[in-house]
C-alpha positions in Angstrom: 176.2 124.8 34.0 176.8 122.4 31.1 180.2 121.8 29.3 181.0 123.2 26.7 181.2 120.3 23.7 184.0 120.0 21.6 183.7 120.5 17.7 183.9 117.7 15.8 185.4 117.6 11.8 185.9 114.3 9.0 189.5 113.8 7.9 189.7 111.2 6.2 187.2 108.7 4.4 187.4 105.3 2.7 184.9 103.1 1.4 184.0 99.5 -0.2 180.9 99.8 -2.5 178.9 98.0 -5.0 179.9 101.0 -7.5 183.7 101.5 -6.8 185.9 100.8 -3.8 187.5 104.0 -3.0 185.9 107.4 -2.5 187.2 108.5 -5.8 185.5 105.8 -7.8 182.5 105.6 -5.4 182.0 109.9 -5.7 182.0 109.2 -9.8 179.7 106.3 -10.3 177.2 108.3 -8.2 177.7 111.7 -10.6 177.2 109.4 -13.3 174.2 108.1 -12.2 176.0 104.5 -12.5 174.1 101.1 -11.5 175.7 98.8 -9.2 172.7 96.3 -9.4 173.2 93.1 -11.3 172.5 89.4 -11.5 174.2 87.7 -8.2 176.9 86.0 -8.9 178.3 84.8 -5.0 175.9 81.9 -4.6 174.1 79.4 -6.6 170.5 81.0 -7.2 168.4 77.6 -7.8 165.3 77.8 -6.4 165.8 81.8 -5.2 162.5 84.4 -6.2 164.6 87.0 -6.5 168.2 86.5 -8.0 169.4 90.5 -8.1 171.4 92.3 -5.6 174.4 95.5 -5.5 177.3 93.2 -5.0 180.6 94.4 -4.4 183.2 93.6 -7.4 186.9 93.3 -7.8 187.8 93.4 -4.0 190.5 92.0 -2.8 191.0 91.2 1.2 194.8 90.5 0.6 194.8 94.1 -0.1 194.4 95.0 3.4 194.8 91.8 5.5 197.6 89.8 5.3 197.0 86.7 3.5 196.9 84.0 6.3 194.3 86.3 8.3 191.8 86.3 5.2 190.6 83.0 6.1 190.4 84.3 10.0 187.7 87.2 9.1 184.0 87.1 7.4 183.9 89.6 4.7 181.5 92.5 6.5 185.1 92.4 8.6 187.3 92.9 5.4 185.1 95.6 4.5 185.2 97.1 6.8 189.0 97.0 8.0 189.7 97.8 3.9 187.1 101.1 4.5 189.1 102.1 7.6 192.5 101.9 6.6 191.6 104.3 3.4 189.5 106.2 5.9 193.5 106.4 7.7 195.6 106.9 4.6 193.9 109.4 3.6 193.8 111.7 7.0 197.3 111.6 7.1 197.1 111.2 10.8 200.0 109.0 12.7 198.3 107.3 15.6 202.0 105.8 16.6 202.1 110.2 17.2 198.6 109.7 19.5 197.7 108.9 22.6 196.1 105.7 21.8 193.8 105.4 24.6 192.3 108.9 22.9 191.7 107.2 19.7 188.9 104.4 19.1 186.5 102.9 16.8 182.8 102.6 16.9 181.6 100.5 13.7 177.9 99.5 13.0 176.5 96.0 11.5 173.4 95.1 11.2 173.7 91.3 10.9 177.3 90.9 11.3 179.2 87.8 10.2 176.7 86.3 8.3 178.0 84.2 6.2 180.2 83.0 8.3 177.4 81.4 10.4 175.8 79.6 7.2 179.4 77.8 6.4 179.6 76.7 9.9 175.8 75.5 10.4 176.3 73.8 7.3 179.6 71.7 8.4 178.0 70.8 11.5 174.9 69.4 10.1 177.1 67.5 7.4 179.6 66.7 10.3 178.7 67.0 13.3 179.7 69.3 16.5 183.5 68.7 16.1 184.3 69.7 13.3 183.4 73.3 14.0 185.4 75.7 13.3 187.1 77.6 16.9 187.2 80.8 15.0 183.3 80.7 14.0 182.3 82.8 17.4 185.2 85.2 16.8 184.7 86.0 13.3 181.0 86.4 13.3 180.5 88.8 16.1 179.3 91.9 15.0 181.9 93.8 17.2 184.5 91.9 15.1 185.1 94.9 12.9 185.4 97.4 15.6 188.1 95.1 17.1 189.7 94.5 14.6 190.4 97.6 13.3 191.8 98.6 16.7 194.3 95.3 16.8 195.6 97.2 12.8 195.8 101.0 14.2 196.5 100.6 17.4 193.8 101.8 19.2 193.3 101.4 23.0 190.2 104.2 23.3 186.2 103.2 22.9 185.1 100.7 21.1 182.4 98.6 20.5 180.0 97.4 17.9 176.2 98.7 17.0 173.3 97.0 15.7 169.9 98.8 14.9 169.2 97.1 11.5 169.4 100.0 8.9 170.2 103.1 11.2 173.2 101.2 12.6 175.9 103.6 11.0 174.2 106.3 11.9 174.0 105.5 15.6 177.7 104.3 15.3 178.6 107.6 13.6 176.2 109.5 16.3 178.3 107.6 19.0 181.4 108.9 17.9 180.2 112.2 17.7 179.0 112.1 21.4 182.0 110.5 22.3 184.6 113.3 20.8 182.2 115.9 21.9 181.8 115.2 25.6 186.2 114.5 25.9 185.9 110.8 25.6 188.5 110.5 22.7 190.4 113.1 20.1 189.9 111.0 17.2 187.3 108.3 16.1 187.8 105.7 13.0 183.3 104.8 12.7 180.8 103.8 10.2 179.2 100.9 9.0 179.8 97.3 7.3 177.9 94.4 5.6 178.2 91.6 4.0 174.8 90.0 4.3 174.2 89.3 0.8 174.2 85.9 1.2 171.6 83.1 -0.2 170.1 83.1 3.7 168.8 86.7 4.0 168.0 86.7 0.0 165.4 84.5 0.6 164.3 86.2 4.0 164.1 89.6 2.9 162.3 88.1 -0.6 160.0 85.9 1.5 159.2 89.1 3.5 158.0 90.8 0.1 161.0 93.8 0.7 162.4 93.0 -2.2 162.3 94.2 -6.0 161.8 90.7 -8.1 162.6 93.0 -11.2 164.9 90.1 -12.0 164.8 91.1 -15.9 165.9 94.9 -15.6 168.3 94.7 -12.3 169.9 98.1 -13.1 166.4 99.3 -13.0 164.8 97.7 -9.7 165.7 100.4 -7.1 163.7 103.0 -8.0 163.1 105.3 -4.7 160.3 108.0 -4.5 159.0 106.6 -8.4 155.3 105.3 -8.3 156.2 102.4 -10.4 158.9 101.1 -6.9 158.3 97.6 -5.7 160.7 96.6 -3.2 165.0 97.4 -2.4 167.7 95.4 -3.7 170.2 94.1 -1.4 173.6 95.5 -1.2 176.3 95.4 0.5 179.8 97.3 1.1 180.9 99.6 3.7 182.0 103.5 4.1 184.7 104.7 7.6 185.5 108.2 8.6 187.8 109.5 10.8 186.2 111.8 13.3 188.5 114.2 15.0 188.4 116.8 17.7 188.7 120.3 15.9 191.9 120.9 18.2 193.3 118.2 16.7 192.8 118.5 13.1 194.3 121.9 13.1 197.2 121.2 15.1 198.1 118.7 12.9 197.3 121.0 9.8 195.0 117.8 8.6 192.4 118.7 5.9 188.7 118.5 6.5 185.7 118.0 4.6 182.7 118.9 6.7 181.8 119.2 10.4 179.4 117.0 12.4 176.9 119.3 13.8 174.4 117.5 15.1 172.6 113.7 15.8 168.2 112.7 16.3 167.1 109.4 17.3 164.3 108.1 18.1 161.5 105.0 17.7 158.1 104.4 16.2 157.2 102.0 18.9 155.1 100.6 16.1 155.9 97.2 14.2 159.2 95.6 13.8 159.4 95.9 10.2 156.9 98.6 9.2 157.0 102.2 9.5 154.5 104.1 11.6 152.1 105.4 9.3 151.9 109.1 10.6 155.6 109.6 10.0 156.3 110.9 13.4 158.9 108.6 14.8 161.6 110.1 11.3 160.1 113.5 12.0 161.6 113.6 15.8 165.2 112.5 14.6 165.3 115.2 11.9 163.9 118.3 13.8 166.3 116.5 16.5 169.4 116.5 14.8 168.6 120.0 13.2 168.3 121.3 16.6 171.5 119.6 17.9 173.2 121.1 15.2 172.3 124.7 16.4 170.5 125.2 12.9 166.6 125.7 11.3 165.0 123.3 8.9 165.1 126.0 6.2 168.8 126.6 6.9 169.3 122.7 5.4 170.0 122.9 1.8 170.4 119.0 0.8 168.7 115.7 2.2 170.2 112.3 1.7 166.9 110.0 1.9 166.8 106.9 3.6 164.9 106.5 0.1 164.8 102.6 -0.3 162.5 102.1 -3.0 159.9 100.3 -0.8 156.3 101.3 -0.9 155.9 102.6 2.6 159.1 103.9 3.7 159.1 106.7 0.9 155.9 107.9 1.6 156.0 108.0 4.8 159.7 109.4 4.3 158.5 112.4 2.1 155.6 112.4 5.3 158.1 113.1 7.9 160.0 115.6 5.9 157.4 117.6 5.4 156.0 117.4 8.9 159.9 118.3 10.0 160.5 121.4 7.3 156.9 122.7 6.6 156.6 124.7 3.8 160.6 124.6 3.2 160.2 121.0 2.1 159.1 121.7 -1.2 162.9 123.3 -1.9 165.2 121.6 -0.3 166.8 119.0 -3.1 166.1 115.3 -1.8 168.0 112.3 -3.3 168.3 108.3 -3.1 171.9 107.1 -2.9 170.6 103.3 -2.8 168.8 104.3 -6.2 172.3 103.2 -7.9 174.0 101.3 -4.7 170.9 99.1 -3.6 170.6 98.7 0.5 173.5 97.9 2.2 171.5 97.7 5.9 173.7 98.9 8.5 176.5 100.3 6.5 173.9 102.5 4.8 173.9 105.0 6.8 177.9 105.3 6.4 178.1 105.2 2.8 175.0 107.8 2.3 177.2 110.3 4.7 179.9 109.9 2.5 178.0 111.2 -0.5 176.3 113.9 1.6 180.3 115.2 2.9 181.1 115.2 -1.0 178.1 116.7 -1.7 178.9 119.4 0.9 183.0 119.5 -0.4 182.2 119.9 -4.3 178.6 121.8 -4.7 177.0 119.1 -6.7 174.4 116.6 -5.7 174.1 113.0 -6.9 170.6 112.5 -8.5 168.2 109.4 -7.5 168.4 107.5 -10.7 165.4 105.5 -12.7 162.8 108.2 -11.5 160.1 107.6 -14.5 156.9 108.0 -13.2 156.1 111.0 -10.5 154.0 109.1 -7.5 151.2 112.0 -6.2 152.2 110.9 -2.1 156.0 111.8 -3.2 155.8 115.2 -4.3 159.3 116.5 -3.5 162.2 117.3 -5.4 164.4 113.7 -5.9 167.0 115.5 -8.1 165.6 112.9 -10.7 168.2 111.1 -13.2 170.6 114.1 -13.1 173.6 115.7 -11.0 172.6 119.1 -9.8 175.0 121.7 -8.5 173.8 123.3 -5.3 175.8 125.5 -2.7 175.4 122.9 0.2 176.5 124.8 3.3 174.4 122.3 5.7 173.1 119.2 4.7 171.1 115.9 6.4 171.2 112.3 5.9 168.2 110.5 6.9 168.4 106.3 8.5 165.0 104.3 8.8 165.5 101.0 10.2 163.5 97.8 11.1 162.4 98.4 15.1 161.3 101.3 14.1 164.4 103.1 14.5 164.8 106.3 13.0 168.1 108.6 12.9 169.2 111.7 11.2 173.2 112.8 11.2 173.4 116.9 10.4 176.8 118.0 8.5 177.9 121.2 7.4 180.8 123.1 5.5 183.5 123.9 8.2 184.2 127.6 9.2 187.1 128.4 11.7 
């Protein structure tokens, strides 16, 4: 007979994002339907086709670091140690009052320490081999973030780093989940960081044709589900969570906002970058996760989209919905978080949970911004331009990534 698995609840939550940098700010901006797209301003854009992105503004790392370690860490690391310690703050919780080989962190990247690997490529071609910095391994590892929030809370539990491009957090979070669940750990600090909006992968991901080049309107270029959409915009950010053992939570009188119910992965075994036309690999994860979480499609009552604003993935997206909720598909209120915070890859999936636990914690919806122009192969409601207020008692957020990965993370309002 199988064990029994453990409930799992979100006690805290911090974030680092091209529209505000705390959960307060962040939760507004989205209500207000509030751009965070803009005219780059981190890197000389000579030369670069597209010369937009959702950058993050007035961060400090001195904020969270102390100031001789700023130098020692790549910004998807400050991020992401600035996310976690909000994420801490605000659950209250005492970890020098925990067993610390019960608490750990599991913290998605898709790229890692980017720009960090651009300074140091460029000093050793201008250079040479010696002059190479001895931190450049240690602060561009993608586990970097997972370690180094342990070293600031003091965790001795799991932890490691995961990478599956733009359903990283979601496999992070999913990992945490399975981790409490299964009596790995009481308490969890996971989500996702980035900082790849560098000059590099701007001119990959434009070369590749994923991006919008609506360099003239950059408040208007992420446009998900709208038939006028022509690529993402790069972002970049990050969103933590504490995830804690039920038990826990309540023993320590800690409040929560939503309980992790359930977790669907899977592959298109496709293309590396492309979708699989039929939809099937995202409609596995979500009828996965549903059924993980114990619950029906038609019991869902919001989706978070993966909703980029590319061509393929939000047809195929509304596809795979459909195929997963049938005939409930056509009411179950659908919106685009990256519509206002552009793509922020493997910290994506982190920041769009956030929204869907405030979602669940305050009965209102964010809407998907600059829909204009209905396209006929998205025929679903986007909660277009406008909050809504809807009684979310479960709710799904949906990760798409390059590989073909797919991943869906179920939440729901807790009940004793």
């Amino acid at each position: 007979m199988a064990p029994s698995k453990h409930r799992v609840v979100i006690t805290g939550a911090g974030c680092i994002t091209p529209v505000g940098n705390d959960v307060g700010s962040y939760w507004q901006s989205l209500l207000a339907g509030r751009s965070g797209v803009a005219r780059i301003t981190k890197f000389d854009l000579k030369d670069h086709s597209v010369t937009i992105g959702a950058e993050v503004k007035n961060f400090n790392p001195a904020d969270y670091v102390e100031e001789k370690e700023v130098k020692q860490l790549d910004p998807f690391v400050h991020y992401g140690v600035a996310a976690a310690a909000q994420a801490v703050r605000d659950s209250g919780l005492e970890f020098s009052k925990c067993d610390r080989f019960r608490c750990g962190a599991i913290v998605a990247s898709g790229i890692g320490g980017l720009q960090e690997l651009q300074e140091q490529d460029r000093k050793f071609i201008q250079k040479g081999p010696s002059r190479t910095s001895p931190r450049f391994v240690p602060k561009m590892m993608l586990n970097a973030a997972s370690g180094q929030i342990a070293i600031q809370h003091g965790l001795g539990g799991p932890n490691w780093g995961v990478a599956s491009a733009c359903a990283s957090a979601n496999h992070a979070m999913g990992s945490a989940l399975r981790t409490i669940q299964y009596g790995d750990a009481d308490v969890m600090l996971t989500g996702g960081t980035e900082a790849a909006l560098t000059y590099l992968a701007l001119a990959g991901f434009a070369n590749m044709g994923a991006l919008s080049p609506r360099n003239d309107a950059p408040e208007k270029a992420s446009r998900p589900f709208e038939k006028n959409r022509n690529g993402f915009v790069l972002g970049e950010g990050a969103a933590m969570f504490v995830f804690e053992k039920l038990e826990h939570a309540v023993a320590r009188g800690a409040k929560i906002y939503a309980e992790v119910l359930g977790i669907g992965n899977s592959d298109d075994a496709y293309h590396i970058t492309a979708p699989d036309p039929d939809g099937s690999g995202g409609t596995y994860a979500m009828t996965q996760a549903i059924r993980d979480a114990g619950l029906r499609p038609e019991q869902i009552s919001y989706i978070n989209a993966h909703g980029t604003s590319t061509p393929l993935n939000d047809k195929i997206e509304t596809m795979a919905i459909k195929k997963c909720f049938g005939s409930a598909a056509h009411q179950v209120p659908i919106s685009s978080t990256k519509s206002m915070t552009g793509h922020l890859l493997g910290a994506a999936a982190a920041i769009e949970l956030l929204a869907t636990i405030l979602s669940i914690r305050d009965s209102v919806v964010h809407p998907t911004i600059n829909y204009e122009t209905p396209d006929p192969e998205c025929d679903l409601d986007y909660v277009p331009n406008q909050p809504r207020k809807v009684a979310v008692e479960y709710a799904m957020s949906n990760s798409l990534g390059f590989g073909g990965h797919n991943s869906a993370i179920v939440v729901g309002k807790f009940r004793k």
